[in-house]
Rosetta silent file (secondary structure, phi, psi, omega in degrees, C-alpha in Angstrom):
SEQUENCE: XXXXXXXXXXXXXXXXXXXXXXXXXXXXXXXXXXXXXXXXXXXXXXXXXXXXXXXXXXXXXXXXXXXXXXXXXXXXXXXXXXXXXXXXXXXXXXXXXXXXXXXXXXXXXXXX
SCORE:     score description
SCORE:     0.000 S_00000001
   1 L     0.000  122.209  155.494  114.642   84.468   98.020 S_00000001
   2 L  -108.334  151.019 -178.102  112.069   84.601  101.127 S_00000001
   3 L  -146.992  109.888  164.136  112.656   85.872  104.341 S_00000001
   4 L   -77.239  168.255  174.791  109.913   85.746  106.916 S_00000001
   5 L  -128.156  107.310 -171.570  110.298   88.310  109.647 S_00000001
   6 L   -70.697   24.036  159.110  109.229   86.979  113.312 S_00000001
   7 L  -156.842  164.500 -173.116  107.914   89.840  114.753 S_00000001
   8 L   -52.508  125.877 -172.958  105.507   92.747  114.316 S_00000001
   9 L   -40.370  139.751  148.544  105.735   94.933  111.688 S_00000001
  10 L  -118.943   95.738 -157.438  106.319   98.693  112.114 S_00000001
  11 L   -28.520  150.515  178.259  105.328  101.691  110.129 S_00000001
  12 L  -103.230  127.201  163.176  108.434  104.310  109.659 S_00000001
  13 L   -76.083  143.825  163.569  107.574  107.317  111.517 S_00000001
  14 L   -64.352  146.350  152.554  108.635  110.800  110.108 S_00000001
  15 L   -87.083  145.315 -162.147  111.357  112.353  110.908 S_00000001
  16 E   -68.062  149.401  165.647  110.934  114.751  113.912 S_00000001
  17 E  -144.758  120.394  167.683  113.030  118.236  114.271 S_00000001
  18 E  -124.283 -160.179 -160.420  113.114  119.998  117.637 S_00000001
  19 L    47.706   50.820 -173.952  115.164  123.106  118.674 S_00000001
  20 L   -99.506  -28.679 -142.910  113.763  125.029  115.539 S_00000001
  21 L   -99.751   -6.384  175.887  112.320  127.716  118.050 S_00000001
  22 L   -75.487  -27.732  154.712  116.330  127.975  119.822 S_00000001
  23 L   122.129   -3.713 -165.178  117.771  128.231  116.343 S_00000001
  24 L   -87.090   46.061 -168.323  119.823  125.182  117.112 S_00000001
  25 L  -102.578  165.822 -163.536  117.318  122.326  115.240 S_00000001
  26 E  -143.627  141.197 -168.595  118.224  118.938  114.839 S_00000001
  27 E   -90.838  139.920  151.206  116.616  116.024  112.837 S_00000001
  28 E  -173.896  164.984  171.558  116.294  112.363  114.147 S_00000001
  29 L   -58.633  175.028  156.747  114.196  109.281  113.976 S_00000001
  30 L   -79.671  156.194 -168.621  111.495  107.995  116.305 S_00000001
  31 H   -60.305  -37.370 -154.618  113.300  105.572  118.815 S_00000001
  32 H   -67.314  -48.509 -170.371  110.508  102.988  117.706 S_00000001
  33 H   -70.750  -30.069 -179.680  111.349  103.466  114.230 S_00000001
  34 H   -83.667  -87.723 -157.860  115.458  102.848  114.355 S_00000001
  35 H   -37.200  -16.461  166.515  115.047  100.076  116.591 S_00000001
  36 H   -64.712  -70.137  170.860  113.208   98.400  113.868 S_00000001
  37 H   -69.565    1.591  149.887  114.838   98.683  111.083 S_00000001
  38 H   -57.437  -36.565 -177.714  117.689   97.677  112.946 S_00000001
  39 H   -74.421  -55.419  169.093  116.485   94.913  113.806 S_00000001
  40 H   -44.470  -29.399  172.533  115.491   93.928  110.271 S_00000001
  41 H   -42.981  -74.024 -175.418  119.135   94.759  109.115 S_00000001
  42 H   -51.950  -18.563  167.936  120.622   92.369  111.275 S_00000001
  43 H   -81.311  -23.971  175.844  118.094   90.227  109.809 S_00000001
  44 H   -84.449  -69.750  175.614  118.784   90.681  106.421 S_00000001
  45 H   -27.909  -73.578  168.345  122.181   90.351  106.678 S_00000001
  46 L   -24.761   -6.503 -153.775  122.098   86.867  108.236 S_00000001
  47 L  -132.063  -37.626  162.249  119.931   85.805  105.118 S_00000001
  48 L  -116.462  160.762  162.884  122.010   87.469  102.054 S_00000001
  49 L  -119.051  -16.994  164.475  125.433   87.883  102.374 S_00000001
  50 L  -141.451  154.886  169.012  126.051   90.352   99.560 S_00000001
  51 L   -43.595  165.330  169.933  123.251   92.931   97.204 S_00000001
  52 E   -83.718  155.427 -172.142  121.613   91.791   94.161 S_00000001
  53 L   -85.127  168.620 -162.747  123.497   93.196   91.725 S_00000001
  54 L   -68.771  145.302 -179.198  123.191   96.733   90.309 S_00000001
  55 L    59.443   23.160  159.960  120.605   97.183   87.120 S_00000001
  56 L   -97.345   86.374 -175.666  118.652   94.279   87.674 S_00000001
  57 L   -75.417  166.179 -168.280  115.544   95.419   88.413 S_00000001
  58 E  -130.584  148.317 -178.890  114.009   93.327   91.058 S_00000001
  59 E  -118.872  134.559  170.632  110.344   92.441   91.794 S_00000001
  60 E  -108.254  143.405  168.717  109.378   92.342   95.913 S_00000001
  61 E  -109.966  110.704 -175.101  106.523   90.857   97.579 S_00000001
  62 E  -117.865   85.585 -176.990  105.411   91.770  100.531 S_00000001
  63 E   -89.699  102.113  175.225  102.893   90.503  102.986 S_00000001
  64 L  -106.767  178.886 -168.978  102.585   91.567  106.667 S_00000001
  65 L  -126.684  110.571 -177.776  100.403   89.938  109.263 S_00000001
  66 L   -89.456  166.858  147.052   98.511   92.787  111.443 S_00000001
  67 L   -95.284  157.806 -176.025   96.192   91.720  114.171 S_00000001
  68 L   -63.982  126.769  163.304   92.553   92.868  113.749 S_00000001
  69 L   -85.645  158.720 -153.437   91.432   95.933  115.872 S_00000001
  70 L   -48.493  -44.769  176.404   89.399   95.423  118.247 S_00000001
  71 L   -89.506   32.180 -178.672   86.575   97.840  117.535 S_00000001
  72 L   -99.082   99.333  156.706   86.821   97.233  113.554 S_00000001
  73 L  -106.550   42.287  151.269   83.571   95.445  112.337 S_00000001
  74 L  -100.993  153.111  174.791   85.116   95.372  108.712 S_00000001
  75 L   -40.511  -52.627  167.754   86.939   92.268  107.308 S_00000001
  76 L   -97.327  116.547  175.822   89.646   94.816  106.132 S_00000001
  77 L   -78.035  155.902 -167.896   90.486   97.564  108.348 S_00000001
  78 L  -117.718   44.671 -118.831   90.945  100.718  106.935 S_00000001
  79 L  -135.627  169.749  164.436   93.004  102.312  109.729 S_00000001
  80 L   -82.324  145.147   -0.939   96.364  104.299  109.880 S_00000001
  81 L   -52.568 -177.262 -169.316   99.301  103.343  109.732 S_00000001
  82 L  -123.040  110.543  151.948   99.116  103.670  105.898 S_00000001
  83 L    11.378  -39.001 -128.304  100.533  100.241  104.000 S_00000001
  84 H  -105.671  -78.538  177.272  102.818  102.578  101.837 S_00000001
  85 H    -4.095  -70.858  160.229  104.741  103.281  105.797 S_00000001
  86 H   -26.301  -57.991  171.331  105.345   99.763  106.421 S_00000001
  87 H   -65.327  -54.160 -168.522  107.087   99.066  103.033 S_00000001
  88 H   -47.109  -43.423  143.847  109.096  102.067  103.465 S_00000001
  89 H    -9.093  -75.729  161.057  110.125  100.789  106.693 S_00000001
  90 H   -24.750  -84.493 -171.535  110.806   97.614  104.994 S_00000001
  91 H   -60.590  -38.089 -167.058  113.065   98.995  101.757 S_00000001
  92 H   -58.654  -42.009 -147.283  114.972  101.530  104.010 S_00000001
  93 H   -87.422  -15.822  174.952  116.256   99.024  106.227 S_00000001
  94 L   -87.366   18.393  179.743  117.317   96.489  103.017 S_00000001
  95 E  -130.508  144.340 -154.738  119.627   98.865  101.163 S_00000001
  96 L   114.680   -6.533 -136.090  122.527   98.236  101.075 S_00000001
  97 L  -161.478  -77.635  153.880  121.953   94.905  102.104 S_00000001
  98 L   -84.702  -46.646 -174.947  119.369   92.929   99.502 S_00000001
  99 E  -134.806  127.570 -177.944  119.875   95.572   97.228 S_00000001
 100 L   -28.110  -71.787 -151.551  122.268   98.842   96.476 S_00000001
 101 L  -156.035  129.532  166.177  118.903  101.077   96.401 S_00000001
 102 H   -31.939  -36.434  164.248  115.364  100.740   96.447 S_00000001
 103 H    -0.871  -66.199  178.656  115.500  101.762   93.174 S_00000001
 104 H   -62.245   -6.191 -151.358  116.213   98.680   91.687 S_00000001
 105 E  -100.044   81.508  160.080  112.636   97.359   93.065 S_00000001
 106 E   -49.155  -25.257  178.345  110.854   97.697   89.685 S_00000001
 107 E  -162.254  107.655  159.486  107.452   95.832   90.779 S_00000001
 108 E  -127.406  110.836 -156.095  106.426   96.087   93.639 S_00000001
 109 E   -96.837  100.240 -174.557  103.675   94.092   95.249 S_00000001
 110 E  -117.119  127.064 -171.573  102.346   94.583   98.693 S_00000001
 111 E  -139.368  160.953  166.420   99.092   93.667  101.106 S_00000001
 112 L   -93.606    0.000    0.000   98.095   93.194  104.532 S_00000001
């Protein structure tokens, strides 16, 4: 199965906790970060209509397309977000969806 994804990729942000110093704290994503993998949901859905099945390990491939920045004069930039961000982005927003749990992703191969 391939699925391209038409628009720019986005690292998953940690989650955040404020009200720790009120005693009240509360966890939640960055806005940036849910709207993504929302969007990929809705994408994935449209593309499988049920998981791969359970115990099946699965191997994913993954290629995003960054643009270069501007002030990089290496071929490969070596910049933050960190690669690893991206998939996780990626896998969160498929399970459940391509697959029960990341779990099942037994080899996984990814580059920019």
């Amino acid at each position: 199965m391939n699925i391209f994804i038409p628009f720019a990729p986005v690292a998953k942000a940690r989650a955040r906790t404020v009200g720790i110093s009120t005693g009240t704290p509360h966890t939640y994503t960055p806005k940036k970060t849910e709207e993504y993998e929302e969007e990929l949901r809705w994408l994935f859905k449209s593309q499988c209509r049920s998981p791969f099945t359970k115990g099946i390990p699965l191997k994913v491939e993954i290629t995003f397309f960054l643009p270069k920045p501007k002030r990089c004069k290496n071929q490969w930039p070596v910049t933050r977000p960190d690669l690893d961000n991206y998939v996780k982005a990626v896998f969160d927003a498929a399970n459940g969806i391509l697959w029960h749990d990341d779990s099942l992703c037994a080899d996984k191969e990814k580059q920019m």
